[in-house]
Biopython code that builds the backbone (N, CA, C, O; Angstrom):
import numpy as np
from Bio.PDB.StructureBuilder import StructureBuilder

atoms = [
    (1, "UNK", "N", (-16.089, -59.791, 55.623)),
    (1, "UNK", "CA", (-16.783, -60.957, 55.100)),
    (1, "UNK", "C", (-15.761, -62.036, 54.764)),
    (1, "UNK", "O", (-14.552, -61.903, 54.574)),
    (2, "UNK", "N", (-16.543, -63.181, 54.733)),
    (2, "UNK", "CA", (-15.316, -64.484, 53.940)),
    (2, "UNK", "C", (-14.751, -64.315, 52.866)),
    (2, "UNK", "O", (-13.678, -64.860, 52.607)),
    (3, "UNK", "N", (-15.276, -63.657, 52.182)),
    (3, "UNK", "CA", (-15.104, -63.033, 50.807)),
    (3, "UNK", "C", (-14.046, -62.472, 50.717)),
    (3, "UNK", "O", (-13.087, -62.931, 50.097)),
    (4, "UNK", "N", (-14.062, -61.196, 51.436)),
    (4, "UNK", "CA", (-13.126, -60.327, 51.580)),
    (4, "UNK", "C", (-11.548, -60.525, 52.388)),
    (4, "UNK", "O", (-10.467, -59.942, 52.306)),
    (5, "UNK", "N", (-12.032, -61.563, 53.113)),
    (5, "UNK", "CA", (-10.791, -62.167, 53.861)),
    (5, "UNK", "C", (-10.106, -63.397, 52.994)),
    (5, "UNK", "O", (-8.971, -63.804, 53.244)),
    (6, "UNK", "N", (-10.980, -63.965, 51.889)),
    (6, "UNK", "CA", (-10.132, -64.879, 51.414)),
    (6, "UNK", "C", (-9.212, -64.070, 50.403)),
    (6, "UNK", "O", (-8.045, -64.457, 50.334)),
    (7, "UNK", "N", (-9.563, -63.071, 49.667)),
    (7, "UNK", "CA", (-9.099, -62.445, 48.817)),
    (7, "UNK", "C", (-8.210, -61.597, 49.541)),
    (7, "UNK", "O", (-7.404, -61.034, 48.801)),
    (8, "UNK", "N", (-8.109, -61.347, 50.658)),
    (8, "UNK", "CA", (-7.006, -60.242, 51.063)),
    (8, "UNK", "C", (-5.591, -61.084, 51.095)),
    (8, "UNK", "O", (-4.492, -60.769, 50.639)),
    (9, "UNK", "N", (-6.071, -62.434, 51.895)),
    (9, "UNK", "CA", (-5.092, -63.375, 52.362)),
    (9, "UNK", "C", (-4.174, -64.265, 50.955)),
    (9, "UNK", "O", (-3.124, -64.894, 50.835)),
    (10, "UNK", "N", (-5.372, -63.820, 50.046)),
    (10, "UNK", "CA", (-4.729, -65.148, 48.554)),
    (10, "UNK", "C", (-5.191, -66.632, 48.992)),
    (10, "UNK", "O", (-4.392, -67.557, 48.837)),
    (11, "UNK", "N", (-6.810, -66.934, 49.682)),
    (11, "UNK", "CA", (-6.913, -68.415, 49.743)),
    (11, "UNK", "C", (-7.216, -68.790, 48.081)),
    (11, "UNK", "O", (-7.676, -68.177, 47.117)),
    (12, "UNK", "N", (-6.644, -70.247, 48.357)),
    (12, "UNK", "CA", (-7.127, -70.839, 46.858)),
    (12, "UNK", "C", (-8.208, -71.867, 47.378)),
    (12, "UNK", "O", (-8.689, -72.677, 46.586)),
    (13, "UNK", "N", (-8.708, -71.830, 49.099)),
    (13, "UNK", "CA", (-9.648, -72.843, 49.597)),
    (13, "UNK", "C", (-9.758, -72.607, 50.861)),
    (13, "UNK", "O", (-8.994, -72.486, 51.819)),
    (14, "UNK", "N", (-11.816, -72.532, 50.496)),
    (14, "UNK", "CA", (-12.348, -72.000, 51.685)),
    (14, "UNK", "C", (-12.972, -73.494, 52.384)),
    (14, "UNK", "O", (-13.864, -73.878, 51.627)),
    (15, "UNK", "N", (-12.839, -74.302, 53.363)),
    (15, "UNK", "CA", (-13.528, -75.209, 53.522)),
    (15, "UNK", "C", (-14.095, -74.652, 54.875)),
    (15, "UNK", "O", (-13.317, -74.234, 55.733)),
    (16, "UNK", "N", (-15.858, -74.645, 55.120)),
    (16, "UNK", "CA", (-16.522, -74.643, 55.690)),
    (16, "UNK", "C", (-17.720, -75.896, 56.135)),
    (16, "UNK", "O", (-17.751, -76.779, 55.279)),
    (17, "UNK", "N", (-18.636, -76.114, 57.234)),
    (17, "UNK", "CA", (-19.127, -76.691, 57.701)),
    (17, "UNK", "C", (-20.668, -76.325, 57.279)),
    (17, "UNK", "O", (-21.540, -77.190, 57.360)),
    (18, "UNK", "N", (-21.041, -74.623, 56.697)),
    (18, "UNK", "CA", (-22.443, -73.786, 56.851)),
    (18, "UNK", "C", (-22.563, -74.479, 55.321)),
    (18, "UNK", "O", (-21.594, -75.066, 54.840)),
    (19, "UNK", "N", (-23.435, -74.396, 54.830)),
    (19, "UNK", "CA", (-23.499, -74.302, 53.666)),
    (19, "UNK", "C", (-24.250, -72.797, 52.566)),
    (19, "UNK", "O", (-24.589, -72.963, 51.394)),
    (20, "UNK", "N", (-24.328, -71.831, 53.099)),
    (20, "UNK", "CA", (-24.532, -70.678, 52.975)),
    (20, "UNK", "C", (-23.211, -69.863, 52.821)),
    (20, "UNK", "O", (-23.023, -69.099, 51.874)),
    (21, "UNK", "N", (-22.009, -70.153, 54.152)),
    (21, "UNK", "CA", (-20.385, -69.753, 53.608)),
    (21, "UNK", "C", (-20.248, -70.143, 52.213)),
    (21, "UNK", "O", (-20.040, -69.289, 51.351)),
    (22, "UNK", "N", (-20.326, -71.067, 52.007)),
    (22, "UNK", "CA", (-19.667, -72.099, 50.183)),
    (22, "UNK", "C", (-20.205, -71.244, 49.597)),
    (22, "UNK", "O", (-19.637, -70.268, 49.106)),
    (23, "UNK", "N", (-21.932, -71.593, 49.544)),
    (23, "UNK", "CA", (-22.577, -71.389, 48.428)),
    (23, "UNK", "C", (-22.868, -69.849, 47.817)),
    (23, "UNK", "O", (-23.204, -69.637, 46.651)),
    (24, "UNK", "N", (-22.665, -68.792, 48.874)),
    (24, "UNK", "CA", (-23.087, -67.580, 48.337)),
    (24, "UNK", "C", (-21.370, -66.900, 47.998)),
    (24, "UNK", "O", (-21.249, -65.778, 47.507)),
    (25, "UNK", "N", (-20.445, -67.562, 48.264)),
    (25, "UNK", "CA", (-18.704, -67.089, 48.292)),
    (25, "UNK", "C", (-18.769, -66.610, 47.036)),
    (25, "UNK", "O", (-19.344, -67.450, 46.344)),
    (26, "UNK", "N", (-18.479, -65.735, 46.453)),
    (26, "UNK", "CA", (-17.719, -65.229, 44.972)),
    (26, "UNK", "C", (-16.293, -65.005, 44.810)),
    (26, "UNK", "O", (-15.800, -63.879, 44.736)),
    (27, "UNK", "N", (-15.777, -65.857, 44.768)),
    (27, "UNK", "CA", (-14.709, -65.134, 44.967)),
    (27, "UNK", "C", (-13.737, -66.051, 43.416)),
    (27, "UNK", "O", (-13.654, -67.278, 43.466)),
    (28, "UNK", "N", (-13.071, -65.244, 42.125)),
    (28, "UNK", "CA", (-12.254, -65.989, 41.618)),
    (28, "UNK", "C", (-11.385, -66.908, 41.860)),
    (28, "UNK", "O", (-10.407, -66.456, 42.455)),
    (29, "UNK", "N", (-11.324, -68.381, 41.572)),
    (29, "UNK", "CA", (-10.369, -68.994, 41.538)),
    (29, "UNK", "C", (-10.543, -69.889, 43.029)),
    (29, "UNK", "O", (-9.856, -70.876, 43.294)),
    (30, "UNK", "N", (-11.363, -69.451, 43.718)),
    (30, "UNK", "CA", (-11.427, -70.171, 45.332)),
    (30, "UNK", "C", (-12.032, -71.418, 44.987)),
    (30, "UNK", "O", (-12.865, -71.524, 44.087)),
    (31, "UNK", "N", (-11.615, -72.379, 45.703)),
    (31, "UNK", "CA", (-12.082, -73.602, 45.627)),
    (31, "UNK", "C", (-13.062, -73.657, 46.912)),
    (31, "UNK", "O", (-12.505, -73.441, 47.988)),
    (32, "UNK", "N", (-14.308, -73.892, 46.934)),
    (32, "UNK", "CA", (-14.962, -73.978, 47.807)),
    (32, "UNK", "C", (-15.907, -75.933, 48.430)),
    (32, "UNK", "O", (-16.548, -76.721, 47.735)),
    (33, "UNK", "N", (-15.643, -75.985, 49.495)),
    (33, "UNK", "CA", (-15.635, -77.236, 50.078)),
    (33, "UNK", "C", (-16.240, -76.948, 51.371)),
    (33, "UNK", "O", (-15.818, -76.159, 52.217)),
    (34, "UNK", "N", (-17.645, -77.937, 51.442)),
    (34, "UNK", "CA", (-18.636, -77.901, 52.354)),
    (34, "UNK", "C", (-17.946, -79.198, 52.745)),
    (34, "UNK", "O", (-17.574, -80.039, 51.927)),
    (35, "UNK", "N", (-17.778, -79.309, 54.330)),
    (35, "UNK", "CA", (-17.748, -80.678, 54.614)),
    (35, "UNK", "C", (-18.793, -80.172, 56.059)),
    (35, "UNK", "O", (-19.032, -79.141, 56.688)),
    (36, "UNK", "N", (-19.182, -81.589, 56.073)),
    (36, "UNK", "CA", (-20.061, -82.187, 57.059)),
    (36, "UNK", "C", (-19.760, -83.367, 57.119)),
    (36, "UNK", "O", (-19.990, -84.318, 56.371)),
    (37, "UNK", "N", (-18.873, -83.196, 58.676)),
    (37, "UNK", "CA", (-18.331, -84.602, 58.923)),
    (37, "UNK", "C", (-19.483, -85.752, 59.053)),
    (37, "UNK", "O", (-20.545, -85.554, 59.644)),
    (38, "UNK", "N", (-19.196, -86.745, 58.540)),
    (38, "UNK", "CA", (-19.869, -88.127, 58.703)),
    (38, "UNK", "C", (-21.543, -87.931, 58.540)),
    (38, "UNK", "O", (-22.235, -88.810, 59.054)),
    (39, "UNK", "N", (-22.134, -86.959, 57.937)),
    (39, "UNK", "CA", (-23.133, -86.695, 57.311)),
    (39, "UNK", "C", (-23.223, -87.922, 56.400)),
    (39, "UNK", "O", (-22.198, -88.241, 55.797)),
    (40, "UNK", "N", (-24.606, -88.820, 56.192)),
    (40, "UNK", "CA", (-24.619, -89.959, 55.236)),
    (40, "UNK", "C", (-24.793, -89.485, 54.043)),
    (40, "UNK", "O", (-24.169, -89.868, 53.053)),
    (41, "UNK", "N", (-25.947, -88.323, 54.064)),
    (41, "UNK", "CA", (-26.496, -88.349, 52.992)),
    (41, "UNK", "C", (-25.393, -87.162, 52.381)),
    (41, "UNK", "O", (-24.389, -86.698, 52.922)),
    (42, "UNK", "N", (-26.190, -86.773, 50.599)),
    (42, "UNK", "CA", (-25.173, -85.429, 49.661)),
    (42, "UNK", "C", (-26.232, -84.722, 49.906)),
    (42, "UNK", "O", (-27.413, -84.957, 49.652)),
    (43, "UNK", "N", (-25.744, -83.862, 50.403)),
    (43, "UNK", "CA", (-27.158, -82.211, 50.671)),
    (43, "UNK", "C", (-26.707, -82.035, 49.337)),
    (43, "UNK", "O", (-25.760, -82.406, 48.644)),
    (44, "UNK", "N", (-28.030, -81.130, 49.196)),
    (44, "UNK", "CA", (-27.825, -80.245, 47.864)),
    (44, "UNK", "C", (-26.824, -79.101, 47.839)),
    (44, "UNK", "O", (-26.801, -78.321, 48.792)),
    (45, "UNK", "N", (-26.102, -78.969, 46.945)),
    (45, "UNK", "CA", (-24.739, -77.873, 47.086)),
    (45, "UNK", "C", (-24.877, -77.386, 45.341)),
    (45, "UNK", "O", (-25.070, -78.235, 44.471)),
    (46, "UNK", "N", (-24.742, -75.889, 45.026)),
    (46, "UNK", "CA", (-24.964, -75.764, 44.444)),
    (46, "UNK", "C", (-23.254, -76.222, 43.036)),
    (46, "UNK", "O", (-22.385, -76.976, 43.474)),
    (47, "UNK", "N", (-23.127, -75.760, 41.836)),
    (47, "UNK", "CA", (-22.672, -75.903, 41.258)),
    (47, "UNK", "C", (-21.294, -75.381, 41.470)),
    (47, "UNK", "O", (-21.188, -74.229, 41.891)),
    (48, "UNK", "N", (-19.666, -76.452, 41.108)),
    (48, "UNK", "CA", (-19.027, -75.183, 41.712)),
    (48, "UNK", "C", (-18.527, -75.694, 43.476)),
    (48, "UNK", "O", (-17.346, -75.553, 43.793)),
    (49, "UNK", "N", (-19.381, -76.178, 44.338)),
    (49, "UNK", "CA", (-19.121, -76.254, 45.359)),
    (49, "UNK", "C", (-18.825, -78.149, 45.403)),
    (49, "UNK", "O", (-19.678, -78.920, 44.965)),
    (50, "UNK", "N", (-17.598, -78.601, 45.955)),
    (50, "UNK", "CA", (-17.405, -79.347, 46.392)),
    (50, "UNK", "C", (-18.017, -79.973, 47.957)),
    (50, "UNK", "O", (-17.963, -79.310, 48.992)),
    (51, "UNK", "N", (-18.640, -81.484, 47.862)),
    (51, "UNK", "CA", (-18.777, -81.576, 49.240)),
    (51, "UNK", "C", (-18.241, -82.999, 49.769)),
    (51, "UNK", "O", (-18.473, -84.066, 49.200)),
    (52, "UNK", "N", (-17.400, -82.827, 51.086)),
    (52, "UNK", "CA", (-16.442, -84.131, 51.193)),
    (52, "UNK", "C", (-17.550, -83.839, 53.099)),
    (52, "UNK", "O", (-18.215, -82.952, 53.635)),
    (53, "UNK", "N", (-16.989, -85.536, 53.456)),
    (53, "UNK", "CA", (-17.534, -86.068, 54.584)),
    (53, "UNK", "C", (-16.950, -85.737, 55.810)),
    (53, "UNK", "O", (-17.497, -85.411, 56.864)),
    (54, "UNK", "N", (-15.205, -85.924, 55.404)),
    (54, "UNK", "CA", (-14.275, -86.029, 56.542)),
    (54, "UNK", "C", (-13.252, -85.158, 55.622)),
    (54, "UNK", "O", (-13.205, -84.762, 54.457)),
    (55, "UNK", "N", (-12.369, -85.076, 56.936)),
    (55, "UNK", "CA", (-10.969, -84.499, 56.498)),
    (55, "UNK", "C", (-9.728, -85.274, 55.465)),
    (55, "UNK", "O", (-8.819, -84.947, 54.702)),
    (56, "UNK", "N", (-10.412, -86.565, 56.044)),
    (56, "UNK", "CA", (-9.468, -87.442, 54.689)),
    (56, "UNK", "C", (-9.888, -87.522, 53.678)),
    (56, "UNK", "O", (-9.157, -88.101, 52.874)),
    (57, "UNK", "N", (-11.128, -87.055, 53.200)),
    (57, "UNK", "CA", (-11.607, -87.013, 51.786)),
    (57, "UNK", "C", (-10.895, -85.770, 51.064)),
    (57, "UNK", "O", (-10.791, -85.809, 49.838)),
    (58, "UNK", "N", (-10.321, -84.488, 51.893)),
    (58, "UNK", "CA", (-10.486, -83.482, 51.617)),
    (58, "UNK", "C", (-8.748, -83.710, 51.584)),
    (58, "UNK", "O", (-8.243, -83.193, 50.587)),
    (59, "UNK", "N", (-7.967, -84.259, 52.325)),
    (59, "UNK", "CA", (-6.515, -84.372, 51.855)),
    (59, "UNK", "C", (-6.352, -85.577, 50.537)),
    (59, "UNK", "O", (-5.368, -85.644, 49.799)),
    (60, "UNK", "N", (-7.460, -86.398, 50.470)),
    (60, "UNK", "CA", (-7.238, -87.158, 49.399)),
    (60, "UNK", "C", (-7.456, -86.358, 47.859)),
    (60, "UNK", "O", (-6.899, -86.587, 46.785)),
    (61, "UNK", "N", (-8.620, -85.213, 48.262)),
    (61, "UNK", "CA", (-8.560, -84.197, 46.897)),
    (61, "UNK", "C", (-8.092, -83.989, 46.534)),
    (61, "UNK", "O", (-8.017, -84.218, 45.326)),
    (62, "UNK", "N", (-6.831, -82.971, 47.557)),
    (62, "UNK", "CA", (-5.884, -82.111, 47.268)),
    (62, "UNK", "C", (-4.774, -82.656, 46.532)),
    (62, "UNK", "O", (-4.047, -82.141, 45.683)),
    (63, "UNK", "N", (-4.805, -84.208, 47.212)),
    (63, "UNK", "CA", (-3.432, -85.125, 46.720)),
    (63, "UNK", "C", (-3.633, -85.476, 45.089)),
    (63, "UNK", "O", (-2.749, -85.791, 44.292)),
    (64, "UNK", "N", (-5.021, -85.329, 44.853)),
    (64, "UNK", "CA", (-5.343, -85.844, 42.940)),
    (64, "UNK", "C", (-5.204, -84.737, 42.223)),
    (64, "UNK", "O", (-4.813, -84.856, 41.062)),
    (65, "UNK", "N", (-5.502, -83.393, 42.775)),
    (65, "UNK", "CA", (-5.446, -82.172, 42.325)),
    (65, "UNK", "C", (-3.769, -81.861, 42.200)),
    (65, "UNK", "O", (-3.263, -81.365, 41.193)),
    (66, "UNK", "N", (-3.104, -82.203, 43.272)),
    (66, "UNK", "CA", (-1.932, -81.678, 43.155)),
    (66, "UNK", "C", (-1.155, -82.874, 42.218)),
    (66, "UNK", "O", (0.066, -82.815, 42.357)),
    (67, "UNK", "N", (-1.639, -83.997, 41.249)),
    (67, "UNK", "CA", (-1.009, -84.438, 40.533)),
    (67, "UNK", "C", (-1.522, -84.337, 38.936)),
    (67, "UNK", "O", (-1.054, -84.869, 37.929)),
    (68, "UNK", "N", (-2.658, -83.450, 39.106)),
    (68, "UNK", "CA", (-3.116, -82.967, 37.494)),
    (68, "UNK", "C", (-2.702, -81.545, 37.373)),
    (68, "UNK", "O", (-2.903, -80.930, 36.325)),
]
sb = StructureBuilder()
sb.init_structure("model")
sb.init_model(0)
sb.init_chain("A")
sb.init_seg("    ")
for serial, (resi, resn, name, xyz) in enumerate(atoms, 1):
    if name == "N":
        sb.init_residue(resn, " ", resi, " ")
    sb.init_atom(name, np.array(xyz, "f"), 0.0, 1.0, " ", f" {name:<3s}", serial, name[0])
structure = sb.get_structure()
């Protein structure tokens, strides 16, 4: 499972396209990120789950995260 593979590997971030990967993931400490490129609208994502558009939203995260 994703689950089991993020935790074997040590991800600190799962970014997927499904929104069923994100939302059902348990996993401590994983940062989870639905993107759907160039999607207009915000699907519903549950709590917990990040959702970015493009890939530059998702290096612009990392870049605010990695200065707090």
């Amino acid at each position: 499972t994703k689950s089991a593979v993020c935790e074997r590997i040590g991800a600190q971030m799962l970014i997927d396209d499904d929104p069923r990967h994100v939302r059902d993931l348990i996993v401590p400490g994983l940062r989870r990120v639905l993107l759907q490129y160039g999607r207009p609208d915000r699907p519903a994502v549950p709590g917990g789950v990040e959702f970015r558009r493009t890939w530059a939203e998702i290096i612009t995260s990392l870049r605010e995260n990695a200065k707090s």
